[in-house]
C-alpha positions in Angstrom: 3.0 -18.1 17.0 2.5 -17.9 13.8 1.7 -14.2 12.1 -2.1 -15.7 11.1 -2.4 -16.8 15.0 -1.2 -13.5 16.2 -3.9 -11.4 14.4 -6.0 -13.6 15.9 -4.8 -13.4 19.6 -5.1 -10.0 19.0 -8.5 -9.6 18.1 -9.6 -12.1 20.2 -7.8 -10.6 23.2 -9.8 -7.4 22.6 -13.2 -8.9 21.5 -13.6 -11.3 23.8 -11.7 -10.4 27.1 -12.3 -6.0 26.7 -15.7 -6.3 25.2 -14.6 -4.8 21.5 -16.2 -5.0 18.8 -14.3 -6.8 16.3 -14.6 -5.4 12.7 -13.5 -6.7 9.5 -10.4 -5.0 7.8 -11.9 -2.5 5.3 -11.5 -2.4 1.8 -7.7 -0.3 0.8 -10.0 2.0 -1.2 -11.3 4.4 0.8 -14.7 5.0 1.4 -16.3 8.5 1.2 -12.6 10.4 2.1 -11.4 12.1 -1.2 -8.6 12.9 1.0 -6.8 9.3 0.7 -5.9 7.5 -2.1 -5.6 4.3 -0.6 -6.0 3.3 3.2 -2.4 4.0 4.7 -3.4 3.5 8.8 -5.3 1.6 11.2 -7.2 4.4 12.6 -7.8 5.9 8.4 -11.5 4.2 7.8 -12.7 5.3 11.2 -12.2 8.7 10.6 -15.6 9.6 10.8 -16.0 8.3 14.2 -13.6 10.0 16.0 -14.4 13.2 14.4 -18.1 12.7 15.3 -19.3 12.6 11.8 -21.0 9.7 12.3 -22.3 7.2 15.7 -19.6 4.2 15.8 -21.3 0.8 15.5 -19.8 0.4 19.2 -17.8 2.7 21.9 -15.0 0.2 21.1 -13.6 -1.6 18.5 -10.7 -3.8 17.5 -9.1 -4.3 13.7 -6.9 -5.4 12.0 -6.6 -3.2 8.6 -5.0 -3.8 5.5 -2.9 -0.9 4.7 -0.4 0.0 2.1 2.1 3.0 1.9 4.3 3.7 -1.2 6.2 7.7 -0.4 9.5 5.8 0.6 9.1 3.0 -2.2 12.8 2.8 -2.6 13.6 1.7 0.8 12.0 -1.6 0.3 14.0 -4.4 0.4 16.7 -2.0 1.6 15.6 -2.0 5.2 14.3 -4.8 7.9 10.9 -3.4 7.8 10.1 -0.9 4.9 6.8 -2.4 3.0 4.6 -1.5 0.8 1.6 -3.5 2.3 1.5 -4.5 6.2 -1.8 -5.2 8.4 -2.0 -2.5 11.9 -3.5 -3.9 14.6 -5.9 -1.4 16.6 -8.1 -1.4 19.3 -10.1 1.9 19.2 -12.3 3.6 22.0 -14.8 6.6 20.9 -15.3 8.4 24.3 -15.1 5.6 26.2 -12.0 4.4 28.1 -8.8 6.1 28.1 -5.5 5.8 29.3 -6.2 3.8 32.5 -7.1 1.1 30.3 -5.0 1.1 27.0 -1.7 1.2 28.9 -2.7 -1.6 31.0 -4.2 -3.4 28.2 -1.1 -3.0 25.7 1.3 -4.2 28.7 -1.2 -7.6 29.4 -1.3 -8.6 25.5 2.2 -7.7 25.4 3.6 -9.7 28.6 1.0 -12.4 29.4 -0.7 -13.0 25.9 2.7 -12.6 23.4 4.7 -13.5 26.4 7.5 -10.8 25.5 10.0 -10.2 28.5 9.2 -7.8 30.5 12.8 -6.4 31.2 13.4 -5.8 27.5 10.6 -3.5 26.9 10.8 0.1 26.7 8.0 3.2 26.6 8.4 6.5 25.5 5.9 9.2 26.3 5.1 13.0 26.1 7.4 15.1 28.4 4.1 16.6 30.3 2.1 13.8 30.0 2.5 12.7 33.9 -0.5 10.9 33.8 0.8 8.2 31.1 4.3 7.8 33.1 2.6 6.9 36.1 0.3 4.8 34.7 3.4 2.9 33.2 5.2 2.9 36.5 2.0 1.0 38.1 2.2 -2.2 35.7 3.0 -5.2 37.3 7.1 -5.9 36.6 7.0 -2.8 34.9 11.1 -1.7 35.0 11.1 1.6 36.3 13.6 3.1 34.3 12.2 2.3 31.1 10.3 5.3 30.3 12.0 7.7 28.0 10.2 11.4 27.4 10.6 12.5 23.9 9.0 16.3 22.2 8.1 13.8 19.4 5.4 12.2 21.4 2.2 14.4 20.3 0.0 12.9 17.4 -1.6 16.3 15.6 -2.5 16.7 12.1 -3.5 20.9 11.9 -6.7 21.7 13.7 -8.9 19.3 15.3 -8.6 16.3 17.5 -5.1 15.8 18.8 -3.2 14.4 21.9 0.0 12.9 23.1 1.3 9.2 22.6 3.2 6.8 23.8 5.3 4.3 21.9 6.2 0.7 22.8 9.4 -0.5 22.0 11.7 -3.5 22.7 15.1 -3.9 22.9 16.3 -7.0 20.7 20.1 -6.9 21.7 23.6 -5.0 21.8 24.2 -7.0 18.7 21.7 -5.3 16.7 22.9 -1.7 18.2 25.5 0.5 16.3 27.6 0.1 18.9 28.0 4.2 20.1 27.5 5.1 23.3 24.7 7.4 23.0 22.6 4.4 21.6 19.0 4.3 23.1 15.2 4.3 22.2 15.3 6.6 19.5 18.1 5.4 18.0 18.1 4.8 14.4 19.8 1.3 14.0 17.9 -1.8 14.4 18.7 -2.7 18.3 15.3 -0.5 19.6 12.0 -1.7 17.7 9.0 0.3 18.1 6.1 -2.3 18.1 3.3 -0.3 19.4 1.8 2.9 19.3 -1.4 4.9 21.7 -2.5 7.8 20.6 -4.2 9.4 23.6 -6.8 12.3 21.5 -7.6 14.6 24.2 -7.3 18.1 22.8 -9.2 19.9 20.1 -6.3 21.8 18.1 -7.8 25.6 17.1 -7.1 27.4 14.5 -5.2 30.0 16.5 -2.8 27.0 17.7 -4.6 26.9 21.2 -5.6 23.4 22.7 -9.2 23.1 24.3 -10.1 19.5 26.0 -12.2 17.1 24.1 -15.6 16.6 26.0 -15.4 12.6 24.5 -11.7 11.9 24.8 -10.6 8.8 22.4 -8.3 6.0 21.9 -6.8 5.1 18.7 -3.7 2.3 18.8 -1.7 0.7 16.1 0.2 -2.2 16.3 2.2 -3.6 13.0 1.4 -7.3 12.6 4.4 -8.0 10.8 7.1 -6.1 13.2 5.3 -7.6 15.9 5.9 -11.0 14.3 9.4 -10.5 13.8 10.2 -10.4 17.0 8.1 -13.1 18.5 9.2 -15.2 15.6 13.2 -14.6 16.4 13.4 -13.2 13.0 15.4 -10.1 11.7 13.9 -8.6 9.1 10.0 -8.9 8.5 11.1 -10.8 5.2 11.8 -13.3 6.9 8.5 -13.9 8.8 6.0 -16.4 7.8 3.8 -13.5 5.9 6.5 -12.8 3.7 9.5 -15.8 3.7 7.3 -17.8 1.8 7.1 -15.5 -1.6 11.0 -15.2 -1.1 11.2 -19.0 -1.0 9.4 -19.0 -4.3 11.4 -15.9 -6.2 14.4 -18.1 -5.2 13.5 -21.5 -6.9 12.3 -19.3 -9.8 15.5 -17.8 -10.2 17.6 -20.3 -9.2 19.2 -17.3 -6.2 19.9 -18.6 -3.0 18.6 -16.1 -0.2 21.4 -14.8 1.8 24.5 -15.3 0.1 24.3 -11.6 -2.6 23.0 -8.7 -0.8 22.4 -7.0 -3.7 20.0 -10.0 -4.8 18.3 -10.1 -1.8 16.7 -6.7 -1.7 15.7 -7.8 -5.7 14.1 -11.2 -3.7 12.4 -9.1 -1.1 11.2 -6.7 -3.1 9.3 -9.5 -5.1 8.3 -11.0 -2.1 6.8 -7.2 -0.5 5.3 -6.2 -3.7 3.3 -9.4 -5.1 1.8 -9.4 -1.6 0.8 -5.8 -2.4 -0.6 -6.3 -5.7 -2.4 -9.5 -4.8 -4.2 -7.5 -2.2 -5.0 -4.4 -3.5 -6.8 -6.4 -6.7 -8.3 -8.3 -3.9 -10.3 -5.2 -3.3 -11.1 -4.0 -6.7 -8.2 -2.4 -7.8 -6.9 -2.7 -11.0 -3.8 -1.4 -12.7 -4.5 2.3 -14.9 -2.4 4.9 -15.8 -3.8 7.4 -13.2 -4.8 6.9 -9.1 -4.5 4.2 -7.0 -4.7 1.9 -10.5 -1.0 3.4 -11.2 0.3 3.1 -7.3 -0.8 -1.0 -8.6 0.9 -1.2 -11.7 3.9 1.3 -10.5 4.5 -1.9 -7.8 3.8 -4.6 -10.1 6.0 -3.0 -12.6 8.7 -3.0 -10.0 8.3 -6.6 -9.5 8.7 -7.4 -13.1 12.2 -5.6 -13.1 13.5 -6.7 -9.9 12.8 -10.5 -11.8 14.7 -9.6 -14.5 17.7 -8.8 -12.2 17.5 -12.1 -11.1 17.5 -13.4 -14.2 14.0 -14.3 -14.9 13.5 -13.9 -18.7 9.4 -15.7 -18.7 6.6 -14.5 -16.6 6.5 -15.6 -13.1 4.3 -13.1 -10.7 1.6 -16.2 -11.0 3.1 -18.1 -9.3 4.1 -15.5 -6.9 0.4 -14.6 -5.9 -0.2 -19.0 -5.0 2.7 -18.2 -2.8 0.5 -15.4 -1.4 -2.9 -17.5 -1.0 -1.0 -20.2 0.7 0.2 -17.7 3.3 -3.8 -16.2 4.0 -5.9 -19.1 3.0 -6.6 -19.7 6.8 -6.8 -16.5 7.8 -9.5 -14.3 8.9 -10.6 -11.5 6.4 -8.7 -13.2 3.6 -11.5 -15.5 2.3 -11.9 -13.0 -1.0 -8.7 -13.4 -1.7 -8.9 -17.3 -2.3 -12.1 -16.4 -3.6 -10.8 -14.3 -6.5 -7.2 -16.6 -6.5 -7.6 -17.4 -10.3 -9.2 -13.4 -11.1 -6.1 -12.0 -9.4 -3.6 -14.3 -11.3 -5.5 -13.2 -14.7 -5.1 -9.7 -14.3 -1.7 -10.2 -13.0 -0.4 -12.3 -16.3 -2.6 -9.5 -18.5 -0.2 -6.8 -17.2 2.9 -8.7 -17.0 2.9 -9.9 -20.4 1.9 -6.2 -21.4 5.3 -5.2 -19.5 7.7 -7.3 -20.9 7.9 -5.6 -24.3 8.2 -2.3 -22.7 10.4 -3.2 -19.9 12.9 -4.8 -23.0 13.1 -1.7 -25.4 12.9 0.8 -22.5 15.9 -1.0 -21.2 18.4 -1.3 -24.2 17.5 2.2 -24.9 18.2 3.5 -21.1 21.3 1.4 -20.9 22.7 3.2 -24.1 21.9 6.2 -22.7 23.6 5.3 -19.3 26.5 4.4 -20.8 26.6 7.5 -23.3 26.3 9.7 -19.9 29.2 7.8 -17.9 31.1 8.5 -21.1 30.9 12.2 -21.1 31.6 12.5 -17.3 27.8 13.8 -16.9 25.6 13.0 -13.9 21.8 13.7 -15.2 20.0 12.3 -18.0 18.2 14.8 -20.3 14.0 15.1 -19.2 13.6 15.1 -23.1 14.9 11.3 -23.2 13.5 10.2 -20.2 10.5 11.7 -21.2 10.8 10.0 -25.0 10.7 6.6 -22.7 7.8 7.2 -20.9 5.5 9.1 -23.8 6.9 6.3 -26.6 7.9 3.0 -24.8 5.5 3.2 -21.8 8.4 3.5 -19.5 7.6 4.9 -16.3 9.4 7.8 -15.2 9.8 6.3 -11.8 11.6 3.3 -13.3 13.7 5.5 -15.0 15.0 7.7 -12.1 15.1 4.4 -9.6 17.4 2.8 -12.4 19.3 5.8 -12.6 20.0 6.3 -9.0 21.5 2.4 -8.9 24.4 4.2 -11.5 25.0 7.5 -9.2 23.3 9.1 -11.9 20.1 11.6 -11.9 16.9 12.4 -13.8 16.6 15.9 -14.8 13.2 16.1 -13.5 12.7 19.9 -14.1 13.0 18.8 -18.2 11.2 16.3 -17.9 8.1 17.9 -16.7 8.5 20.9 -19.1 8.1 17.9 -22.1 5.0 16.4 -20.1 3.5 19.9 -20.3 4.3 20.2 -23.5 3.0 17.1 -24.4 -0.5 18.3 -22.6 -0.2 21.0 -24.6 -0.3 19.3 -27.9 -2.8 16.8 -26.9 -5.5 19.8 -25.4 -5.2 21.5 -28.9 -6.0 18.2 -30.8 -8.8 17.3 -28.5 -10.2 20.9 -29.5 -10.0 20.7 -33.2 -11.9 17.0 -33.2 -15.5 17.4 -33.1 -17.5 15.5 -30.5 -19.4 12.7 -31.2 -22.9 13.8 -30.5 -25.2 11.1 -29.6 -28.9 11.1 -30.1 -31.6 10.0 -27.7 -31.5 6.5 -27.4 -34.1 5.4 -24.9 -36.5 4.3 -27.1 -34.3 1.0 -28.0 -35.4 -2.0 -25.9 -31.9 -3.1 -24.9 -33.3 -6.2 -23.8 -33.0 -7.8 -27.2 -29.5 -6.4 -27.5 -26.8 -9.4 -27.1 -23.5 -10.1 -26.8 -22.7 -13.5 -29.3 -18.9 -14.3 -29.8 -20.0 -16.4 -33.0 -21.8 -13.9 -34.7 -21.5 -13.2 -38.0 -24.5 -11.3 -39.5 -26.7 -9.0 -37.5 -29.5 -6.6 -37.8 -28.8 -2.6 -37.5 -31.2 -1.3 -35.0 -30.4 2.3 -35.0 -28.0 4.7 -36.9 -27.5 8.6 -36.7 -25.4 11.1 -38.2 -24.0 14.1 -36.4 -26.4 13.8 -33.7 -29.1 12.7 -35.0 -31.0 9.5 -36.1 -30.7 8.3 -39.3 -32.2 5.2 -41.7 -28.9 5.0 -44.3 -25.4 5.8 -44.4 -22.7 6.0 -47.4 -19.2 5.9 -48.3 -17.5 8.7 -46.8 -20.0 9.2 -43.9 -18.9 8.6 -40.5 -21.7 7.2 -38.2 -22.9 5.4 -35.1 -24.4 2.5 -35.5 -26.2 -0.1 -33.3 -26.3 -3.9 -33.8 -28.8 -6.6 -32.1 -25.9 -9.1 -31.9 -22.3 -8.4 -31.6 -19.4 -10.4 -31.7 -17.1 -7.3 -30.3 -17.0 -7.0 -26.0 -14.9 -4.9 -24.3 -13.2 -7.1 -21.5 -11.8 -5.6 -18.5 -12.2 -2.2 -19.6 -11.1 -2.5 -23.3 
């Protein structure tokens, strides 16, 4: 199966054979939760629903949800399965069913539908949760030792709805173990994948840490397209899938590095790869690269991408071409018609910020290398916050950047400096805000803007409105500073100025 025709057996497992509603992904920028930045789970848009804000459209309901995470950045590229973007499968009951259907559900897509062996599949549940061991037990071929109780198997965020979980893993072979004897689900190497996750909300968590039962108990799974594909595909990494090889495949011939031979250059290939995805996506939905929000979590990962490129030895622009890579991978797929849709709006903004990049990413970089160098020299291990600082306020360099590059030379960014110049820096700019007198603006509304118009050849134009220091005026002189209106201008502010 291919990853495209595993979303879809997924969805059309639950849809059509449990009686799901199947929903589109949502957007990655939330909607109506000034709690999230940008979606980061499966469950995150339906929040509402299990907390009983609002009715569900239906008791249940499948997904598959775009999702992207950036709080262990570093690790992409560096790991089999660290991403920044990934799609979670879910199926999702609202008081409806409960664990006598997920478990038997999960273990039927799993075993009949994905066609997974049977023997090489592992569960872990809550200690207490007796209920969800012999429900386990009962599935057909079901090995009976395979259920492993772990404390870590309660999903509880503070108060409110809570419950305990149970975690589907398989084993992919002694070869991908570390090789100690206490090796097991739970183990941190790569032998033990965790593919599959129920959450089983039951309790409501008080504020005095008691558990009462939910009247409407709820179901709320996530299963990671990608992992999932990974191992159906025979692959070992989820680079090396079909949602991802493809992008590394084109880094490559860009570069002229073959995958697989330089370590070091594959995690630079992956992380292209991982983070053109991401930023394909997440313009996709509407967002666009800034200096503050989800805009910076956007260019943060596209800035990335340009560096890891020049690593490679890329010199010209080349994210592009990265993002066709990316439309050829979804093109077919459900949910992903936008994104061929907006295929040459994506590329645009894309090549805007790249080419805005490459300056910065060229001085920032002589100047850090000096300072790198300078540091090794004197036998110190932390660059001054006043220097990174001067790269960030005067080349654009982000301070991320700086500490990532840092930590590749055993070196360290002396953080606590840094902010104190950022502070500073406020300082200065709150005190110049409050000496500048606001433009004051007069009312306006009796302008019919309908004969207002934007013409790039324009060349002379009638004033249809001037005012000084808030207020409307018929002249202005040397000396004077002034609105003014014009009924045609050549000037437009594209894509935010």
């Amino acid at each position: 199966m291919t990853g495209n025709e595993l979303r879809e057996a997924y969805l059309q497992f639950f849809a059509e054979k449990k009686g799901h509603l199947r929903l589109p992904s949502f957007s990655l920028i939330p909607q109506d939760d000034p709690t999230l930045l940008l979606i980061g789970a499966g469950m995150a848009p339906l929040k509402p629903f299990f907390t009983g804000k609002m009715k569900p459209p239906r008791t249940r309901v499948t997904t598959s949800q775009r999702c992207v995470r950036t709080g262990d950045i570093e690790n992409v590229g560096r790991t089999a399965r660290h991403q920044t973007y990934f799609e979670m499968l879910g199926n999702f009951s609202f008081g409806d069913y409960f664990k006598g259907e997920a478990i038997p559900w999960a273990w039927e897509f799993l075993t009949e539908v994905v066609e997974l062996p049977k023997d090489k599949l592992w569960v872990t549940v809550y200690p207490d949760d007796d209920e969800a061991i012999e429900i386990w037990k009962s599935q057909p071929g079901f090995p009976q030792d395979h259920v492993v109780k772990l404390d870590d198997n309660f999903w509880e965020i503070g108060p409110g709805p809570c419950g305990p979980d149970s975690e589907i893993y398989i084993d992919l072979g002694p070869e991908r173990g570390c090789g100690k004897p206490t090796c097991g689900v739970g183990c941190d190497c790569d032998r033990y994948l965790e593919i599959w996750n129920l959450v089983f909300t039951q309790y409501d968590r008080q504020e005095d840490g008691s558990y009462k039962d939910l009247a409407h108990k709820n179901i709320d799974t996530g299963c990671g397209l990608e992992r999932l594909a990974s191992v159906v595909q025979g692959k070992k990494t989820n680079f090396e899938t079909d949602l991802l090889y493809p992008i590394i495949e084109y880094a490559s011939k860009v570069s002229g590095v073959k995958y697989g031979e330089d370590e070091a250059k594959d995690v630079s290939l992956k992380v292209i790869a991982d983070h053109a995805r991401s930023m394909a996506i997440m313009i996709m939905d509407g967002i666009l690269p800034s200096n503050e929000g989800r805009g910076y979590v956007l260019r943060r990962i596209l800035r990335r991408a340009i560096r890891h490129g020049r690593m490679l030895g890329i010199t010209g622009k080349f994210l592009e071409g990265a993002v066709d890579a990316v439309v050829e991978i979804y093109k077919d797929a459900s949910d992903f018609g936008e994104l061929v849709a907006k295929h040459d709006y994506i590329k645009k903004v894309i090549s805007i910020e790249e080419d805005r990049f490459a300056a910065t990413l060229n001085q920032g970089m002589d100047l850090l290398n000096k300072e790198i160098d300078e540091l090794k020299a004197a036998g110190k291990k932390a660059l001054p916050g006043e220097i990174g600082f001067r790269l960030y306020d005067t080349f654009g360099f982000p301070w991320e950047l700086t500490e990532e590059i840092l930590h590749e030379q055993g070196l360290d960014l002396d953080k606590d400096g840094f902010d104190k110049a950022m502070e500073e820096q406020r300082q200065r700019a709150r005190a110049a805000r409050a000496a500048n007198i606001r433009v004051q603006v007069p009312d306006l509304s009796g302008i019919d803007v309908s004969k207002l118009a934007v013409d790039p050849e324009a060349k002379e134009s009638k004033v249809v409105a001037i005012w000084k220091d808030g207020k409307l005026a018929s002249e202005i002189h040397d000396g004077e500073e002034a609105g003014i209106i014009l009924e045609k201008t050549p000037f437009y502010a594209e894509g935010g100025g």
